[in-house]
Gaussian input, Z-matrix of N, CA and C with variables (Angstrom, degrees):
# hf/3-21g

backbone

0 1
 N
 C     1     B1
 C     2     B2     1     A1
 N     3     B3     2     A2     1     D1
 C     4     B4     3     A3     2     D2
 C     5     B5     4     A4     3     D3
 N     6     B6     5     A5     4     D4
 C     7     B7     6     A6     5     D5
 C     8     B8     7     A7     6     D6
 N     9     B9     8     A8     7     D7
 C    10    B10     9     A9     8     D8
 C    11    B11    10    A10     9     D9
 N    12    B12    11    A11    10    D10
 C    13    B13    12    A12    11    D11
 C    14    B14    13    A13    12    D12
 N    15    B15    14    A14    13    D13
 C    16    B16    15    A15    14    D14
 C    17    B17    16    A16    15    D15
 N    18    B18    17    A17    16    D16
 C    19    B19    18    A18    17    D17
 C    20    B20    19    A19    18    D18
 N    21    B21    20    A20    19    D19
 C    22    B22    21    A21    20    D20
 C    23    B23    22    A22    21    D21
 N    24    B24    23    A23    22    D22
 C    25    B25    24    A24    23    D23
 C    26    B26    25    A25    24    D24
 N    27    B27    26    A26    25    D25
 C    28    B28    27    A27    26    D26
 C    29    B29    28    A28    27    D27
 N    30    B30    29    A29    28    D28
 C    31    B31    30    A30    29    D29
 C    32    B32    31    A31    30    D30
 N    33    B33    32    A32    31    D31
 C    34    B34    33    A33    32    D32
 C    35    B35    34    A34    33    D33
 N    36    B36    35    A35    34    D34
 C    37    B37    36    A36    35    D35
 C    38    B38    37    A37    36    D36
 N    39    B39    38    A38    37    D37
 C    40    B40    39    A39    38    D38
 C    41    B41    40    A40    39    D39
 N    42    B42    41    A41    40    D40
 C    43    B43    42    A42    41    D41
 C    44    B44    43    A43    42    D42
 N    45    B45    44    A44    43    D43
 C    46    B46    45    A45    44    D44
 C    47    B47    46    A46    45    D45
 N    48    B48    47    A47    46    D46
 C    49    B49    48    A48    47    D47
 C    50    B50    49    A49    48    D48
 N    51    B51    50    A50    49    D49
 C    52    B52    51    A51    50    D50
 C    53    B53    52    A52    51    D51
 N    54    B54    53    A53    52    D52
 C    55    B55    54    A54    53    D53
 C    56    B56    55    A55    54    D54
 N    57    B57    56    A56    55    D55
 C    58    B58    57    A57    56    D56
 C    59    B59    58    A58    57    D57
 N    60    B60    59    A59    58    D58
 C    61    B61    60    A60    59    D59
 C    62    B62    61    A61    60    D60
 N    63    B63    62    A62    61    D61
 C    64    B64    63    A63    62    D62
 C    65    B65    64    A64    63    D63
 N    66    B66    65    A65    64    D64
 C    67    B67    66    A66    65    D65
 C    68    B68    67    A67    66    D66
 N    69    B69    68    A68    67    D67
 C    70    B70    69    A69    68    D68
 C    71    B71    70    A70    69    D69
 N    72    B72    71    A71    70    D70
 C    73    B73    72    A72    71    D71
 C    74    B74    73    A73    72    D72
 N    75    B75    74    A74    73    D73
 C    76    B76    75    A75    74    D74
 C    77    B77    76    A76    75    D75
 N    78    B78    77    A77    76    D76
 C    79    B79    78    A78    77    D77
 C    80    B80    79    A79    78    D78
 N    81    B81    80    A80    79    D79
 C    82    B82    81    A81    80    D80
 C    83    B83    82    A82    81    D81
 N    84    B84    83    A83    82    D82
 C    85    B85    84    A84    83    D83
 C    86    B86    85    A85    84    D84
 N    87    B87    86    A86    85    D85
 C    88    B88    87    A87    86    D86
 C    89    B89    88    A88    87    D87
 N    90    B90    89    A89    88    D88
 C    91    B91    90    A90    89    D89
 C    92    B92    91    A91    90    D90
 N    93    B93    92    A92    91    D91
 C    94    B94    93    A93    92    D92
 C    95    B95    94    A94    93    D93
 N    96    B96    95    A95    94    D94
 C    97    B97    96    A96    95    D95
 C    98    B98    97    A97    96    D96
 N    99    B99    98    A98    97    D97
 C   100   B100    99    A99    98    D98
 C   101   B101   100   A100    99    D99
 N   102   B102   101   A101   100   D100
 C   103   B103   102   A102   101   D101
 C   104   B104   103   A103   102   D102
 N   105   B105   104   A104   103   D103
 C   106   B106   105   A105   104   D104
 C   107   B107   106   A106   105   D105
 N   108   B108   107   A107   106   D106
 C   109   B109   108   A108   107   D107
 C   110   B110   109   A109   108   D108
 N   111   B111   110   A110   109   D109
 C   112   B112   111   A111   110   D110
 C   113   B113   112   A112   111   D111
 N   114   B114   113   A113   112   D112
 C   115   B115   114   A114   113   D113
 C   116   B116   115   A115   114   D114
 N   117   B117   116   A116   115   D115
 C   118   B118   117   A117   116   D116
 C   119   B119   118   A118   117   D117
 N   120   B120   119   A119   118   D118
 C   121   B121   120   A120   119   D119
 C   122   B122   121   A121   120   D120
 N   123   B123   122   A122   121   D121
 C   124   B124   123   A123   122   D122
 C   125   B125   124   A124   123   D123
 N   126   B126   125   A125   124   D124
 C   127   B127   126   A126   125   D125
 C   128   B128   127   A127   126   D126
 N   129   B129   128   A128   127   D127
 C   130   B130   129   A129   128   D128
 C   131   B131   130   A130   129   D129
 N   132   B132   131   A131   130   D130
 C   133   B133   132   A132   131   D131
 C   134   B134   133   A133   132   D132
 N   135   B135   134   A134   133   D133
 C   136   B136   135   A135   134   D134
 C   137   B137   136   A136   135   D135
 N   138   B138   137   A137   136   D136
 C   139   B139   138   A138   137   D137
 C   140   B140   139   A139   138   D138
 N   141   B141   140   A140   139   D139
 C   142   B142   141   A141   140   D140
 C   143   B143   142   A142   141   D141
 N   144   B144   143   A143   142   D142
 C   145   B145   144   A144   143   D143
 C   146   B146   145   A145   144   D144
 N   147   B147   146   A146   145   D145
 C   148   B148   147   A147   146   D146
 C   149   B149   148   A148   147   D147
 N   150   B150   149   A149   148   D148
 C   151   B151   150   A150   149   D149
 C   152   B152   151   A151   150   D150
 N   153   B153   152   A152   151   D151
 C   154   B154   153   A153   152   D152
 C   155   B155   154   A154   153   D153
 N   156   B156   155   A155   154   D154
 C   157   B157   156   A156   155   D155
 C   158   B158   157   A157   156   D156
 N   159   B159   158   A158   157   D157
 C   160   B160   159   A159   158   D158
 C   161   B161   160   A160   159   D159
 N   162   B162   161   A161   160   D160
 C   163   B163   162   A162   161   D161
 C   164   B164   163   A163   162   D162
 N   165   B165   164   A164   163   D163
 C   166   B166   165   A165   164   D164
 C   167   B167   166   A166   165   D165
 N   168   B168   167   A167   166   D166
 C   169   B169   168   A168   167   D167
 C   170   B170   169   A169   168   D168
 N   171   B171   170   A170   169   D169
 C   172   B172   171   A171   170   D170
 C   173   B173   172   A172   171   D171
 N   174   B174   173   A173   172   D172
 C   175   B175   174   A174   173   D173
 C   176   B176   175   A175   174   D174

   B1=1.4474
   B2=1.5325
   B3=1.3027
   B4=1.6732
   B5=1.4794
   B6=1.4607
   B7=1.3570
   B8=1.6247
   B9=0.8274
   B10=1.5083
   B11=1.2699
   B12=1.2480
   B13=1.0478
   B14=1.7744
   B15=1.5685
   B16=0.8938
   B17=1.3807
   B18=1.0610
   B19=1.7469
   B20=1.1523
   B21=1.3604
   B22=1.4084
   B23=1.9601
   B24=1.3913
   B25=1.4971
   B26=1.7963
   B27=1.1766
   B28=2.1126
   B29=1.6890
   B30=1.6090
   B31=2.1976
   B32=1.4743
   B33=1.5995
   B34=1.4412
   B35=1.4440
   B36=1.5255
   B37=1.1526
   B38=1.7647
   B39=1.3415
   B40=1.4819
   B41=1.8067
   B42=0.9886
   B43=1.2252
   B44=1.5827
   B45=1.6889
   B46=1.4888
   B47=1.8030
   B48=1.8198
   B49=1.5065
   B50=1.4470
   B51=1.3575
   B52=1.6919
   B53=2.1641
   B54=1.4589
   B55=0.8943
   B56=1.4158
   B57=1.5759
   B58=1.8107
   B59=1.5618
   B60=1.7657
   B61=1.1933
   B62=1.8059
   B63=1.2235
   B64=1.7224
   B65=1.5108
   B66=1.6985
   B67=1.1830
   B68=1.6430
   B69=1.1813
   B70=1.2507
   B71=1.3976
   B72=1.3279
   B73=1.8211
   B74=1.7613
   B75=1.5494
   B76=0.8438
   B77=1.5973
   B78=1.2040
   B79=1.4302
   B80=1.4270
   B81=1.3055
   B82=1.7449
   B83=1.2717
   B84=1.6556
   B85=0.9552
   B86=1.6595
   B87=1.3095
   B88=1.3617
   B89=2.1830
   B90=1.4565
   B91=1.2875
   B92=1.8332
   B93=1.2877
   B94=1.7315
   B95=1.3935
   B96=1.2007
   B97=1.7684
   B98=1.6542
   B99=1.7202
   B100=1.6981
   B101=1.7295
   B102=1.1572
   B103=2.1002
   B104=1.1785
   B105=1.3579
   B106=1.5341
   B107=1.4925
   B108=1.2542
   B109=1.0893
   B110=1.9193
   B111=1.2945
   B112=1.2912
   B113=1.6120
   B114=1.2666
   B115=1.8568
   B116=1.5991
   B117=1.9649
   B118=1.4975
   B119=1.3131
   B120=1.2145
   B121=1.7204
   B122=1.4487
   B123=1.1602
   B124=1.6589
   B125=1.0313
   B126=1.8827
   B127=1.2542
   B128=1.5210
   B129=1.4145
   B130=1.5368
   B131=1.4125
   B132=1.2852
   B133=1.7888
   B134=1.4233
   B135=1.7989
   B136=1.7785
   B137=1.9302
   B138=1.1871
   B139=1.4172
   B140=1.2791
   B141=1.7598
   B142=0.7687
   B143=1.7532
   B144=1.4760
   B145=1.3153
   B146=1.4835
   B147=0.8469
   B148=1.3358
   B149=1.8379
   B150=1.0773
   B151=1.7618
   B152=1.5585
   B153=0.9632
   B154=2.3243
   B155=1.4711
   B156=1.6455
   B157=1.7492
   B158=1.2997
   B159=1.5062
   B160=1.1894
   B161=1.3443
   B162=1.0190
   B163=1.6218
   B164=1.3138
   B165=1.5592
   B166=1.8574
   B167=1.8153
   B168=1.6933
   B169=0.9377
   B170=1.5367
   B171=1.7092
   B172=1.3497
   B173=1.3752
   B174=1.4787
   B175=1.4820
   B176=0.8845
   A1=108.35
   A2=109.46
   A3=118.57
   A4=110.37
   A5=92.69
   A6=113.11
   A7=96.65
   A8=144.33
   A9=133.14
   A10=109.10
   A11=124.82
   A12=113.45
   A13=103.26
   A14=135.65
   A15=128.44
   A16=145.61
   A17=112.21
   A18=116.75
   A19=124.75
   A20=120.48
   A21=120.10
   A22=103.00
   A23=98.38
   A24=95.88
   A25=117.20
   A26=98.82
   A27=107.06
   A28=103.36
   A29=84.47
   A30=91.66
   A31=129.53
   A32=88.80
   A33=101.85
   A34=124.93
   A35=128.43
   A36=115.72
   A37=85.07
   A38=105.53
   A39=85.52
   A40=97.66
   A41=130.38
   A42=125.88
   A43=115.68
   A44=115.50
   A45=122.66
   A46=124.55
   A47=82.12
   A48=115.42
   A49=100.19
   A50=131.07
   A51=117.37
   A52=92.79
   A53=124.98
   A54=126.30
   A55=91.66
   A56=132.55
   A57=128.47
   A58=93.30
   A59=116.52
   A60=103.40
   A61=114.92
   A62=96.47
   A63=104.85
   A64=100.23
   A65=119.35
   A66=111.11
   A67=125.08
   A68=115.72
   A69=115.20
   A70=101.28
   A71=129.58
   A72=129.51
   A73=78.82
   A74=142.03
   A75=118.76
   A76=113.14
   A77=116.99
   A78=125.32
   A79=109.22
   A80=121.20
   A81=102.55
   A82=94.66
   A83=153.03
   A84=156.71
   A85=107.92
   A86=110.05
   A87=120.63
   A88=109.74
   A89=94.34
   A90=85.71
   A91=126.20
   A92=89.45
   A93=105.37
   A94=118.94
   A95=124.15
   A96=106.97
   A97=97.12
   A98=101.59
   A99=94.59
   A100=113.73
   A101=101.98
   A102=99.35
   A103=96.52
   A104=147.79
   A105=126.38
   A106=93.36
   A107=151.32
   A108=115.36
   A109=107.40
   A110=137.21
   A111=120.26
   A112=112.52
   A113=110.92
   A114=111.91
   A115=90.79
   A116=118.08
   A117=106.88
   A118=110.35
   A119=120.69
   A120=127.50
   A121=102.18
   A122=120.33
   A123=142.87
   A124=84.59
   A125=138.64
   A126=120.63
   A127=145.32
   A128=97.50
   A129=121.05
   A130=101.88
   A131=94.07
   A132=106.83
   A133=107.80
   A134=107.09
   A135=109.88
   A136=62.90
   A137=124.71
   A138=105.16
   A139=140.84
   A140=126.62
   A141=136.35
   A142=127.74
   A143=100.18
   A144=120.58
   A145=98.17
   A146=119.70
   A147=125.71
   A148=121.52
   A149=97.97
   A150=120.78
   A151=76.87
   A152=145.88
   A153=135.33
   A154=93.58
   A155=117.49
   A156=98.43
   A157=125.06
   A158=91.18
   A159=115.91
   A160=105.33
   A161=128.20
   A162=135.31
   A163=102.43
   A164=117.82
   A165=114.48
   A166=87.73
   A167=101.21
   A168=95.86
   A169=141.17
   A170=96.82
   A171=126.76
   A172=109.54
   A173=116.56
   A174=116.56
   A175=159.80
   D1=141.15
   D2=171.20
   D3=-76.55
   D4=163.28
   D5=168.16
   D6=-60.22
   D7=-55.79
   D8=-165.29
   D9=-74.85
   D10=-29.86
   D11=-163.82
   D12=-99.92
   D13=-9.71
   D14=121.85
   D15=-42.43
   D16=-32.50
   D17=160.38
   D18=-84.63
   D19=-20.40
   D20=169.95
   D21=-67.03
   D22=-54.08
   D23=-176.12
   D24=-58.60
   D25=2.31
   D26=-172.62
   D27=-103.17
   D28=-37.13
   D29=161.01
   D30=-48.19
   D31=-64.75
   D32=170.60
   D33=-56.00
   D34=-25.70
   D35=-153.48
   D36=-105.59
   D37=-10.44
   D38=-178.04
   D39=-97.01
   D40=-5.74
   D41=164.98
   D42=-73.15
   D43=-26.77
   D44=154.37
   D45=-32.28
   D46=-76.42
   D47=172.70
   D48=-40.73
   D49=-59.75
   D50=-147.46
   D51=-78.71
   D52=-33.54
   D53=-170.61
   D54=-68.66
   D55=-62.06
   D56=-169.50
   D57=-38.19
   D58=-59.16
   D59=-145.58
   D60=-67.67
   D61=-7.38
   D62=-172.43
   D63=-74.86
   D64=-51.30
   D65=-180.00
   D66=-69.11
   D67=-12.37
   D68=-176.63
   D69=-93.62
   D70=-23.60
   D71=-179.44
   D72=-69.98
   D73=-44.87
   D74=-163.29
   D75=-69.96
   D76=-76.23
   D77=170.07
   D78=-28.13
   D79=-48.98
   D80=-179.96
   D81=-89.40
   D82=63.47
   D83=133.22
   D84=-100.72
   D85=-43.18
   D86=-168.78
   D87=-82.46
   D88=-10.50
   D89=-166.94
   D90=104.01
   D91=16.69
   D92=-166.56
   D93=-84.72
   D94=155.45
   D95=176.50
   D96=-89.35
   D97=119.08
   D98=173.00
   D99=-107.76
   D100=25.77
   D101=171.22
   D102=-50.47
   D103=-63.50
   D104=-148.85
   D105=-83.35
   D106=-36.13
   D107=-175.29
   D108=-81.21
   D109=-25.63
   D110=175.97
   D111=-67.53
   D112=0.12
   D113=-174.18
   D114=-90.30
   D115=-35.07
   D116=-177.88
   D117=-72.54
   D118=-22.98
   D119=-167.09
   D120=-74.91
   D121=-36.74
   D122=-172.91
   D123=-65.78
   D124=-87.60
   D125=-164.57
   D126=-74.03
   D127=-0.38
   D128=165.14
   D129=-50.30
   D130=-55.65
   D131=-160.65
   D132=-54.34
   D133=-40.86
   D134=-150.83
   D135=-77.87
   D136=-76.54
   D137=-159.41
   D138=-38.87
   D139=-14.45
   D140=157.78
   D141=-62.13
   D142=-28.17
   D143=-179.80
   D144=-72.15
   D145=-64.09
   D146=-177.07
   D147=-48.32
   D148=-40.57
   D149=-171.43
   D150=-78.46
   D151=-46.10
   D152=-156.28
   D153=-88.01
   D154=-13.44
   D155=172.00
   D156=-83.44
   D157=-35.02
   D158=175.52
   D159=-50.83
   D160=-62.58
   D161=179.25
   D162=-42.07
   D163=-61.67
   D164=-156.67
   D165=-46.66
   D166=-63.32
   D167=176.64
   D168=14.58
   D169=-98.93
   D170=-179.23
   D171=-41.23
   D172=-52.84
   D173=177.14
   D174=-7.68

């Protein structure tokens, strides 16, 4: 995988992340059960971690 095409995939997932986190401020506003969305936010993250080594990596 490229450098671009690793950062594109670190874009997207943080464009994931900011959309999960909106719906879950909503749902845990309303009183909602949000485990499945903090388990997706959880693995965004480990994947994000993973996708920025990849990068130093590539470098």
């Amino acid at each position: 995988m490229t450098k671009d095409e690793i950062q594109a995939q670190i874009d997207q997932l943080k464009m994931d992340y900011i959309r999960i986190q909106g719906d879950l401020d909503k749902l845990e506003a309303n009183g909602g059960n949000v485990t499945m969305l903090e388990k997706s936010l959880n693995r965004i993250e480990d994947e994000l971690a993973e996708l920025r080594q990849q990068l130093e990596r590539a470098q």
